[in-house]
N, C-alpha and C positions, 0 to 999 in steps of 0.2 A: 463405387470404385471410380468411375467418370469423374463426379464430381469432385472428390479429391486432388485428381489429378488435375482436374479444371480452374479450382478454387485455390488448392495448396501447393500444387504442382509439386503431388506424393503419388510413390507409385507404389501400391502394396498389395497383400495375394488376399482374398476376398476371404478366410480363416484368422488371417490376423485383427483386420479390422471387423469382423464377426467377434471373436473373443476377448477386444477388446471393448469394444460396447456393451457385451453382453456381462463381460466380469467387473471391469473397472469402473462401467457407468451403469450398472446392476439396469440394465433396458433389457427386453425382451423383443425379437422380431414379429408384428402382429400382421395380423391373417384374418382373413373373414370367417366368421363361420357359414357353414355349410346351409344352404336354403333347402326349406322342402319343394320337392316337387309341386304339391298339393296347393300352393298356393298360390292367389291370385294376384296377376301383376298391377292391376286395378287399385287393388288392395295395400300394396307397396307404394305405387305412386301416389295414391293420396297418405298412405301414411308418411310419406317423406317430404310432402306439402305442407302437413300442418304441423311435422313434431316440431316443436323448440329449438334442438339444438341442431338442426341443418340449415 
């Protein structure tokens, strides 16, 4: 919403530009999923060292 108004200097209700992205430009808002508890943060940070795409 900020940056709209930052960039386009548009002021609109945070529903309209939701429904408009999500209908007319068929996007979905993404979200992390959920981590287990159970895992190790050792384990994370080297898997985010060596994947490919980070």
């Amino acid at each position: 919403m900020e940056w709209l108004q930052q960039e386009c200097g548009l002021t609109m209700k945070y529903e309209t530009v939701r429904q408009f992205v999500r209908h007319k430009l068929q996007a979905k808002l993404k979200v992390p999923r959920p981590r287990s508890l159970k895992q190790a943060a050792a384990a994370i940070a080297t898997f985010k060292k060596t994947s490919a795409w980070l």
